[in-house]
N, C-alpha and C positions, 0 to 999 in steps of 0.2 A: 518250364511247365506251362504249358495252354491253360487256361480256363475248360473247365468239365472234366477234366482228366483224374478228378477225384471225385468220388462219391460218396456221398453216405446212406447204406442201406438200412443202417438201425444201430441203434444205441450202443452196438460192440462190434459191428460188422460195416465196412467198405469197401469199394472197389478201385484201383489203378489201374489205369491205360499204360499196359507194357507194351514197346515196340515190337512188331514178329512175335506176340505172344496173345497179345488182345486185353480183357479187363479181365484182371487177376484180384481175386477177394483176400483181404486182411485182417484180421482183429484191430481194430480201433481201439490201441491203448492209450492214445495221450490226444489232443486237442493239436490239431494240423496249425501250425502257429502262422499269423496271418505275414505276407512278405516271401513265404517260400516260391521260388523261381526254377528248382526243378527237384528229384527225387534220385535215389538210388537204390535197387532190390541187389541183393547180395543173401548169401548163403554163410553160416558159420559153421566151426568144429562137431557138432553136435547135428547139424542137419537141419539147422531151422532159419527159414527164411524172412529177415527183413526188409522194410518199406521205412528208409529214412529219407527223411526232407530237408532240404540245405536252404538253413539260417541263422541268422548271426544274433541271436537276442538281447536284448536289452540288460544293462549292468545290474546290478544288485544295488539302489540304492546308500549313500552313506548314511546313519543314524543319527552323524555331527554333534554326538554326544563328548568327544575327543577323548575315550576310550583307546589304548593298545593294548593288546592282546602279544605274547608271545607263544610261540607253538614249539615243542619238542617233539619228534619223531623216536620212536624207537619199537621194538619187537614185544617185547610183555604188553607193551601199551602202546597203543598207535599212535598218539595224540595228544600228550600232554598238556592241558592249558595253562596260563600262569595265572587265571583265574582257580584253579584246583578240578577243575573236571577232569578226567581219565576216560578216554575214548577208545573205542576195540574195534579195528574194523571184524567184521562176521565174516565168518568162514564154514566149512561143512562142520556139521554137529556129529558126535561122537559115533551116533549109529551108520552117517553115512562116512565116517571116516575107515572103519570097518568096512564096509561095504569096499569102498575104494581098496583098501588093501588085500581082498580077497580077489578084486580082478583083476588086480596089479598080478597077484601068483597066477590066477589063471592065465592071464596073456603070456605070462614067461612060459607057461607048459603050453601053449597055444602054438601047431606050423604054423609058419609063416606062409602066408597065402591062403588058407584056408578060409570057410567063410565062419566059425566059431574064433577065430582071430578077429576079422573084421564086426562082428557082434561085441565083441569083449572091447573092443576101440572106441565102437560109437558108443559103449555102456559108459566107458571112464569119461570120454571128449562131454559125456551129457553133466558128469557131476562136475567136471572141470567147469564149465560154463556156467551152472550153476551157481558157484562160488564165487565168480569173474560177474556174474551180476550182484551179486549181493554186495560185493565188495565195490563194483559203481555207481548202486545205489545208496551205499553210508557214506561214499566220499560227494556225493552230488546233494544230500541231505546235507550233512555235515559243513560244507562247503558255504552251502545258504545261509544257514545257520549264524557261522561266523562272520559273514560277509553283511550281515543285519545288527549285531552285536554291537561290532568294534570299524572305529573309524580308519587303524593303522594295525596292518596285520602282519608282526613279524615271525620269520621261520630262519633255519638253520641255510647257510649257502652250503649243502652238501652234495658231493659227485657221485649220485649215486648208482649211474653209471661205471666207472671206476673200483666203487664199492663192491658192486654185483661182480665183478669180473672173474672167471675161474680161475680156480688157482690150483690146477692140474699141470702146469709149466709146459716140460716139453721132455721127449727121448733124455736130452743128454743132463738137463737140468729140472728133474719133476718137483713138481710143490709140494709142500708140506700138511697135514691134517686135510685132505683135500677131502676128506667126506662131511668134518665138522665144518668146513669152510663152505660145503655146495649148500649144508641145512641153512646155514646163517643165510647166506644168499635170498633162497628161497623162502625164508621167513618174513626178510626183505620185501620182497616183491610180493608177499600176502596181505601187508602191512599196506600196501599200497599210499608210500611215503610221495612218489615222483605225482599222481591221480591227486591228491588231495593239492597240492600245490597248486599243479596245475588250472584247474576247477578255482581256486580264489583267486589267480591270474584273471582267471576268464570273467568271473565274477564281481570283481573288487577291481579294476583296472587303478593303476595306480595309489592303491591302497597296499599293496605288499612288496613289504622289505626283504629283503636275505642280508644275515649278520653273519659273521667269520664265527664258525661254531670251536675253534680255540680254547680247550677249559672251562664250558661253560656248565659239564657237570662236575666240577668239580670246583669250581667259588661257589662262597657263599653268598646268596641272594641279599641278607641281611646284614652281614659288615665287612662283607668284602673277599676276607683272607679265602686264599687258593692252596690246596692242601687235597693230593690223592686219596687218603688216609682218611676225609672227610669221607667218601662214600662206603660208607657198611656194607650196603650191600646195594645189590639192582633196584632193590626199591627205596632204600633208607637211607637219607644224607644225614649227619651230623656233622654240624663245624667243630673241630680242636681246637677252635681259637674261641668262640663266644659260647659255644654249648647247643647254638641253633639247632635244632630239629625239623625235618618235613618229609615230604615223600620226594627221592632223589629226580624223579622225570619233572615236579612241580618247582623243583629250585631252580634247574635246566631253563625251566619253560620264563622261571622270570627272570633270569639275566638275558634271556634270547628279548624280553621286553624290553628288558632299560637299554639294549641294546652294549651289553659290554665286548668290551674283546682283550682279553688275558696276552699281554707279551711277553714274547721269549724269556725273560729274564724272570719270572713270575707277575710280576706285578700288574697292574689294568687299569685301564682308563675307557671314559666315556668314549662310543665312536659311532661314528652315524651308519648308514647301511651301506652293503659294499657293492647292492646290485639294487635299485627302483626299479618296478616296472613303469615304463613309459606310459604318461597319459595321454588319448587322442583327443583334442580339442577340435571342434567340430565349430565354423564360423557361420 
């Protein structure tokens, strides 16, 4: 990116130097971070054009309080801390979830080709997007948040990849509950588990751990014993062995701190982390 190839015309508006296209005007939503070396315009689902600028920012700070922080993932609760917060990522609100479902029927009654098909795509592609922001913006808040906190950031080593996987099988061998199994998926991926991690990778470098998530909702954070029977229900642990009580995502989130990991045979022991991110040392 040249020098003058960006502009500012006013406090929400500026101008890019696109090649073969000439000075293209933008909304000015964030501060052009200093070090950017060139740009990219691009087009998404929805129709709407951005102006990103490629840089690598600065860390997040540690607090060197020697705080750890453990993090549980899951679907009721996006976020579990082993400080006791409960975190949601956001999603479409009731009214436009309606919404979505009424042009979900009309696209199925919609020809194909037509142009009330293609109005009824960009309608849904806009709320789809909509959600896909909100949901980068609590993980990029959220992200910071933690990353200002806690000195050492542990989460779950989960494949969630693997996790996501269909399970629609094939002709000769099809899978099982494949409808409840597509929800769980996609609940998965609202949840936006893999975005959150990633974001305190980028932000924390060498501050987050992944621990073998092995049993970790099901011991208890307080004296140990591992016992399925402990968890009541999705929200409510109780140990059978001491009487413990808490909320089952918050017991989760502090064994992922002390960092346990449950072996095969029941029993546990202390165990350090099974993946560090590498820190860049810079001379």
């Amino acid at each position: 990116m040249k020098p003058g190839h960006v502009r500012r015309l006013s406090r929400k508006t500026g101008q890019v130097w696109v090649p073969k296209a000439g000075w293209v005007r933008f909304r000015w939503s964030r501060t052009v971070p200093p070090g950017a070396k060139s740009y990219r315009v691009t087009m998404d689902h929805a129709g709407r054009w951005h102006a990103a600028f490629a840089v690598i920012p600065e860390p997040v700070p540690a607090p060197s309080n020697g705080e750890v922080v453990g993090i549980d993932r899951g679907v009721a609760v996006s976020a579990a801390l082993s400080t006791g917060d409960l975190l949601h990522a956001p999603g479409l609100s009731a009214r436009e979830q309606r919404r979505m479902q009424r042009l979900q029927r009309r696209l199925a009654r919609a020809q194909r080709g037509s142009n009330r098909r293609a109005r009824v795509k960009l309608a849904i592609a806009r709320l789809r997007v909509r959600e896909t922001d909100r949901r980068k913006d609590w993980a990029e808040k959220t992200s910071t948040g933690i990353a200002r906190r806690f000195d050492v950031i542990r989460v779950e080593d989960l494949q969630i990849r693997n996790m996501t996987r269909s399970a629609k099988g094939t002709a000769g061998s099809p899978g099982r509950s494949v409808r409840a199994k597509t929800g769980l998926n996609r609940e998965i991926m609202r949840s936006g588990w893999g975005l959150l991690v990633r974001r305190l990778q980028d932000k924390a470098p060498g501050r987050v751990e992944k621990i073998k998530p092995a049993f970790t909702s099901q011991r208890c954070s307080a004296c140990g014993h591992v016992d399925a029977n402990s968890r009541e229900s999705q929200a409510r642990f109780v140990c059978t062995a001491c009487g413990f009580a808490c909320n089952a995502d918050v017991n989760a989130a502090r064994n992922i701190a002390a960092g346990h990991a449950v072996t095969a045979r029941g029993g546990f022991r202390d165990a350090g982390p099974v993946n560090r991110e590498p820190q860049l040392l810079v001379s």
